[in-house]
VMD Tcl script that draws the C-alpha trace (Angstrom):
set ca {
  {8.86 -31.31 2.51}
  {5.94 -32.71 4.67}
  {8.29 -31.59 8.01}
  {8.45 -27.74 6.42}
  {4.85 -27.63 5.21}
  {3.10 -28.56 8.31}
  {4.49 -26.08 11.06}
  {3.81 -23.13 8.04}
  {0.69 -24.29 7.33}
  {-0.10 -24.43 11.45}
  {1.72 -20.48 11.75}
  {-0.59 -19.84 9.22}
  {-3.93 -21.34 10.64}
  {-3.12 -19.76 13.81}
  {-2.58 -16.42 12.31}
  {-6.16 -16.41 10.38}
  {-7.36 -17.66 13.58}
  {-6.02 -14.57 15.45}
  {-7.28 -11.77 13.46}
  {-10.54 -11.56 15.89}
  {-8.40 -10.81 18.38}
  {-6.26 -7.73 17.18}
  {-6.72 -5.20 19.83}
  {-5.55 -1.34 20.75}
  {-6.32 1.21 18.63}
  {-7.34 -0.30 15.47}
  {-9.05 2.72 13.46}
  {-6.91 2.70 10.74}
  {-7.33 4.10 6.73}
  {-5.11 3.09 3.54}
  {-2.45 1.24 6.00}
  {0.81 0.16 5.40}
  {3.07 -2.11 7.58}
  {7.60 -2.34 8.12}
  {8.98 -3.56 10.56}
  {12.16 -2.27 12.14}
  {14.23 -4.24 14.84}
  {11.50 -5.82 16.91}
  {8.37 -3.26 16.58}
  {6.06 -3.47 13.71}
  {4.89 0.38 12.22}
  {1.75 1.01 10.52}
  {1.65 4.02 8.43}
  {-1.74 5.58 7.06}
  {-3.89 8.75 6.68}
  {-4.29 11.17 9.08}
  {-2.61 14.50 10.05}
  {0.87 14.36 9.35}
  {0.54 11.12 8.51}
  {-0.48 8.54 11.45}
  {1.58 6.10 12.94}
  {0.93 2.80 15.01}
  {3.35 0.24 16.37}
  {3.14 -3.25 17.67}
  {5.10 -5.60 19.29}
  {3.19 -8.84 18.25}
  {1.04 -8.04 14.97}
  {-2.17 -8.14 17.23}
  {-1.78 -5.52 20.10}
  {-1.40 -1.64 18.51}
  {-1.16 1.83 20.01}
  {-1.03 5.38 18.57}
  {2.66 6.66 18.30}
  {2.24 10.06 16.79}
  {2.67 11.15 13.33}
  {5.41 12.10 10.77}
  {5.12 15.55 10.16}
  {4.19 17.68 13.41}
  {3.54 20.70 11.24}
  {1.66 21.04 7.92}
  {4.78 22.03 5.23}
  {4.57 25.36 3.41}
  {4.45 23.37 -0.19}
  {1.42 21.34 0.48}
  {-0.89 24.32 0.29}
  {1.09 26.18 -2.19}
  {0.67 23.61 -4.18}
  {-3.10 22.30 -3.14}
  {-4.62 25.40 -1.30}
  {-7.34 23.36 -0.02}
  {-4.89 20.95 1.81}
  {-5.60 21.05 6.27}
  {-2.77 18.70 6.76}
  {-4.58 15.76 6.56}
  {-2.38 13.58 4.27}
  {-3.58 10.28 2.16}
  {-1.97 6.80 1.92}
  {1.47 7.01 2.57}
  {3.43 4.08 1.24}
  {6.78 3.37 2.96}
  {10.18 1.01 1.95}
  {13.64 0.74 3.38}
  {16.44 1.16 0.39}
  {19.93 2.11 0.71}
  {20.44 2.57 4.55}
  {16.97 5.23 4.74}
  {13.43 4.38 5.19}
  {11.49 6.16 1.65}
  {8.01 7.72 2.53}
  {6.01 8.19 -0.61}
  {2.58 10.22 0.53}
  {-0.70 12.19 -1.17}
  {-1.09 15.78 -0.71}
  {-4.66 16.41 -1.60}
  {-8.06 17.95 -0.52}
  {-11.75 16.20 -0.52}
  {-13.24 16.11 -3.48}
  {-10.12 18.00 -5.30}
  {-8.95 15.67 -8.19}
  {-5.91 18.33 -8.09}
  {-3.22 15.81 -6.16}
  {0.69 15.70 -5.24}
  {2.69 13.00 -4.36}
  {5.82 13.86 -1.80}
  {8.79 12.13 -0.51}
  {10.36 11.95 2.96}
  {13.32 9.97 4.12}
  {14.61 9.14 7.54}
  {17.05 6.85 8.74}
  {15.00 5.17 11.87}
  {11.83 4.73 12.48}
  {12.45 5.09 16.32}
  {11.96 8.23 17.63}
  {13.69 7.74 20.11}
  {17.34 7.12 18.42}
  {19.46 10.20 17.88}
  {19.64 9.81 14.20}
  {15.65 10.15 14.35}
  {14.63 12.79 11.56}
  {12.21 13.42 8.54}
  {13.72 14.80 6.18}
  {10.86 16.39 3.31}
  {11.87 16.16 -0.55}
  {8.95 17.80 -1.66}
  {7.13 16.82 -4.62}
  {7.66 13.89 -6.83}
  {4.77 14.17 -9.15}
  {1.54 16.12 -9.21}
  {-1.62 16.95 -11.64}
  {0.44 18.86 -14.12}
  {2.98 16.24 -14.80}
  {1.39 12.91 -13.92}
  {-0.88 12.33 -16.68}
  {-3.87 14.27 -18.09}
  {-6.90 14.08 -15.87}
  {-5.43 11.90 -13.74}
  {-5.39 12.04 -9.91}
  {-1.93 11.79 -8.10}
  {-2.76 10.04 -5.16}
  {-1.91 6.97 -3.41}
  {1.51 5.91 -4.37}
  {3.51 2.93 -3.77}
  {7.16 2.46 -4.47}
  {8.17 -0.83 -6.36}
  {12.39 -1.90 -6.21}
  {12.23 -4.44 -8.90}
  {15.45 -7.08 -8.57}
  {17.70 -4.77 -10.98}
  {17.50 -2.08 -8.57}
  {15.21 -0.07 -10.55}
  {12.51 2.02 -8.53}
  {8.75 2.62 -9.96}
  {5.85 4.48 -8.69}
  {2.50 2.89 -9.14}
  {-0.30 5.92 -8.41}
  {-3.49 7.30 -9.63}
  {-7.42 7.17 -8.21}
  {-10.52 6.65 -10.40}
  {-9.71 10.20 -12.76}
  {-8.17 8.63 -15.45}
  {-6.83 5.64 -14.11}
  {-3.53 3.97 -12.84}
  {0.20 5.44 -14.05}
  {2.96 3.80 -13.56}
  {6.60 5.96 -13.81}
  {10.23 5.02 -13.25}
  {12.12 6.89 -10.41}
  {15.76 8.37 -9.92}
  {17.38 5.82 -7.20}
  {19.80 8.33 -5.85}
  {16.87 11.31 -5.81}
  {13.95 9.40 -5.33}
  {12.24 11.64 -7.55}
  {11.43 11.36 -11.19}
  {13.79 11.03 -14.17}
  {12.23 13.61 -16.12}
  {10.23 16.22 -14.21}
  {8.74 18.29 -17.09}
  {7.87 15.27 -19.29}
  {8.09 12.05 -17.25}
  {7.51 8.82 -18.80}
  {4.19 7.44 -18.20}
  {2.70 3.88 -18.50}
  {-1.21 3.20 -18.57}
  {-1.80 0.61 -16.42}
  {-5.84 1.86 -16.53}
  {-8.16 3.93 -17.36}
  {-10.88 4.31 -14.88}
  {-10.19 2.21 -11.89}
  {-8.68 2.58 -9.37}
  {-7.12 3.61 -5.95}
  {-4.87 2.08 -3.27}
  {-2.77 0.24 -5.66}
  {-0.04 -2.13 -5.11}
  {2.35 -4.29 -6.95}
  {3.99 -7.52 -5.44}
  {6.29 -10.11 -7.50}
  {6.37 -13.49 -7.01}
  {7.11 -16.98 -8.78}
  {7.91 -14.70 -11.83}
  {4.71 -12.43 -11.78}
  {3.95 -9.14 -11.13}
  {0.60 -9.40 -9.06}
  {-1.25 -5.89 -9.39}
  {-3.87 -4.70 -6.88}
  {-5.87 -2.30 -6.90}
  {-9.74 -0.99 -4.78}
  {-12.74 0.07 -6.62}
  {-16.19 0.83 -5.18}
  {-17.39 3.35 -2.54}
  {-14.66 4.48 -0.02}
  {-15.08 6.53 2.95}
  {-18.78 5.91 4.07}
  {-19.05 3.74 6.90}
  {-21.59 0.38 6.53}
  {-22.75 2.08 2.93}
  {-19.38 1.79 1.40}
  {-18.79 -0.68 -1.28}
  {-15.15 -1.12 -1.04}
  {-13.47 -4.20 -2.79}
  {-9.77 -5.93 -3.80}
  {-9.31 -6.70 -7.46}
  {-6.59 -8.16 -9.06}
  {-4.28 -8.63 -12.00}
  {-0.82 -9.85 -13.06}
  {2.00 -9.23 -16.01}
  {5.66 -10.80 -17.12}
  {6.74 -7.44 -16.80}
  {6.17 -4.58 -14.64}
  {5.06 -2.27 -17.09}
  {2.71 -4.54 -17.56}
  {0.16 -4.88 -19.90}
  {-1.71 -6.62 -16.37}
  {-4.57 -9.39 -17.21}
  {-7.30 -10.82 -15.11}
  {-7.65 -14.58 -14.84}
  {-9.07 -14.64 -18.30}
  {-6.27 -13.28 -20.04}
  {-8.52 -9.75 -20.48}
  {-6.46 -6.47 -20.25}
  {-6.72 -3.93 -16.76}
  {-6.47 -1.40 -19.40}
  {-9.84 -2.38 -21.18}
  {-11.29 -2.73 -17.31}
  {-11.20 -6.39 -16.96}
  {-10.14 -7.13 -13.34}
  {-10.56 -10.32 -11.31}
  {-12.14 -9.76 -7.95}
  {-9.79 -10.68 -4.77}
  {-11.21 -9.46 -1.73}
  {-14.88 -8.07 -1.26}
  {-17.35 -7.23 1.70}
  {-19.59 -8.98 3.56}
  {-22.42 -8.10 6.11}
  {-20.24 -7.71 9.24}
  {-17.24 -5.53 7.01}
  {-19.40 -4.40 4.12}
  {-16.41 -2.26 2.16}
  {-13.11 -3.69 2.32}
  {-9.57 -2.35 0.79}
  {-7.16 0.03 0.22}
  {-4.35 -2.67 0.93}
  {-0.76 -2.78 1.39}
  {1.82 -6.07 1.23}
  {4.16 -7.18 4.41}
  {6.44 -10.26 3.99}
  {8.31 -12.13 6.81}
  {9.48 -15.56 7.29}
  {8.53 -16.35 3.62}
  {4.65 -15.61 4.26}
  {3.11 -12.48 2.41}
  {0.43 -10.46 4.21}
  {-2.17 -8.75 2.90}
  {-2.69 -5.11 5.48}
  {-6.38 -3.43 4.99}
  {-8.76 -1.56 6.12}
  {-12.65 -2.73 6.82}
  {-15.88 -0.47 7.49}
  {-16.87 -3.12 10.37}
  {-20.25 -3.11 11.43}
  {-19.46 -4.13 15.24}
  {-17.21 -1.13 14.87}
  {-20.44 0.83 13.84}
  {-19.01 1.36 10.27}
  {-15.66 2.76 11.72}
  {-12.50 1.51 8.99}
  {-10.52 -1.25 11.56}
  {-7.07 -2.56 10.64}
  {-7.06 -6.56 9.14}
  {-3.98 -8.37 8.83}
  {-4.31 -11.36 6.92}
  {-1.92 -14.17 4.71}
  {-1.94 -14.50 1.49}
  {-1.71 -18.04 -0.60}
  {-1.10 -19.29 -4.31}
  {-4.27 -21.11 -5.54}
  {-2.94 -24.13 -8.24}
  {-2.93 -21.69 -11.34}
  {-0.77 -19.23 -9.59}
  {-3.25 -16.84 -8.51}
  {-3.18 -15.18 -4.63}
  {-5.69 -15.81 -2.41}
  {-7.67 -15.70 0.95}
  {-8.34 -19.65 1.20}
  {-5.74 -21.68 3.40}
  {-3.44 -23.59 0.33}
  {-0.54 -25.70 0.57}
  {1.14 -22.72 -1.38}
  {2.56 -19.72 0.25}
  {2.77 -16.15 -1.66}
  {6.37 -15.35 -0.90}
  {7.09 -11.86 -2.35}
  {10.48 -11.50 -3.42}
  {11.30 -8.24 -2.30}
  {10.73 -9.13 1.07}
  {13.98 -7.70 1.95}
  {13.73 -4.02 0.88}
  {10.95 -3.72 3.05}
  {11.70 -4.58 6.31}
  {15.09 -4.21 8.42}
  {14.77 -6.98 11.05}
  {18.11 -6.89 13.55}
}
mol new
graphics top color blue
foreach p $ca { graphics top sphere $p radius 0.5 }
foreach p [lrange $ca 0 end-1] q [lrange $ca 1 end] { graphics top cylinder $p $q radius 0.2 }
display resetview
């Protein structure tokens, strides 16, 4: 055990080590990280929906965007929509790569959430196309007052798919999705769970050891060295939770357990996604860096298992190894 432990635990110093020295084009918000062959893609906000790649996890460049033209439905649906499009979330499942991303306007609590597929993530192989579903859920259908935004795609071990979404109107939902569409089971009158009902955004679900580990921002997004972003977390038996903090109190009375918060140098930080390879889990945020003056930087960091079973920050013997490592990454 001592002969496995010690080379992990040294990948894993050197990794926290490294994170001062990601470089490239870092400006980053709401990321989320695959990996395909040897090239690592982040996906986040922007138009279209940005991409970045990297070789190594540290050095990243720009490498253009999903859609290269704002689609008809997004302001048919949301007339305020520019193209600018919110926290994508992305898996691999069944031989295509599932994009799950917000259509929205600032300040409009009136969301979508669509779907796009595509077999490769390299433009540059002939199979290389994204193909648009259109809309999964939106407004009218996702829960009464609640915001359709930020999604993220759960395959549980059965082979059932859910979507965690929702922002701060309302809460967090929680629906079960069509495997072969990708869409919902019920489109007029979907079946909802309340995971919430006031926080949150940016929320994502690992499972590990048994546990569903729920994660979700709160605070002030989007405003530089005065936003107030933080991590909090939760966990259930089962994913439809209800989800407790460490105290056994419920997420839906608003009882959370903080995970990740600022500090002077990155006062807000959040809006996370999950990566796992080689049996270490890592946690893929944004920060409102001061160096940066305020600008939201990308953070890669890995995630441990305190001695009650809780993830954290702080180097443990334990590593978080999420389970469904393997639906989310196609390494060849």
């Amino acid at each position: 055990m001592k002969k496995i432990l010690i080379p992990l635990l040294l990948f894993c110093f050197q990794f926290v080590n490294s994170q001062a020295q990601l470089k490239g084009d870092l400006f980053v918000h709401d990321p989320v990280m695959i990996r395909q062959d040897s090239l690592y893609y982040v996906f986040s906000t922007g138009n279209g929906v940005s991409i970045k790649t990297s070789t190594d996890r540290i050095n990243w460049k720009k490498s253009g965007r999903v859609f290269q033209q704002p689609l008809a439905w997004w302001k048919t649906d949301i007339p305020e929509q520019d193209g600018h499009i919110w926290a994508p979330d992305i898996h691999y499942r069944d031989g295509k790569y599932h994009l799950y991303y917000s259509v929205s306007a600032w300040m409009n609590f009136n969301s979508s959430i669509g779907y796009a597929t595509n077999k490769t993530l390299n433009p540059n192989d002939k199979n290389y196309k994204w193909e648009d579903h259109g809309k999964v859920i939106d407004f009218r259908n996702g829960g009464e007052g609640v915001n359709c935004i930020d999604p993220q795609t759960f395959v549980d071990d059965n082979g059932r798919v859910w979507l965690f979404y929702g922002s701060y109107k309302s809460g967090l939902r929680l629906t079960e999705l069509n495997k072969k569409t990708g869409k919902l089971n019920n489109e007029l009158s979907p079946k909802l769970y309340t995971l919430t009902t006031t926080l949150g955004e940016g929320v994502f679900v690992i499972k590990a050891d048994g546990w569903y580990y729920i994660f979700a921002s709160r605070g002030r997004c989007c405003s530089g060295l005065e936003s107030t972003y933080q991590v909090v977390m939760g966990r259930s038996r089962k994913i439809e939770g209800p989800y407790l903090n460490k105290k056994g109190e419920s997420w839906v009375d608003n009882h959370y357990t903080l995970f990740l918060e600022g500090n002077y140098d990155e006062p807000g930080r959040g809006h996370n996604g999950f990566f796992t390879e080689n049996d270490t889990t890592f946690i893929v945020y944004h920060a409102y860096t001061r160096s940066a003056e305020g600008k939201s930087l990308l953070n890669i960091k890995p995630v441990y298992l305190d001695n009650n079973g809780w993830p954290t920050l702080e180097v443990t013997g334990k590593i978080l190894n999420d389970s469904g490592k393997k639906r989310k990454q196609v390494i060849r």
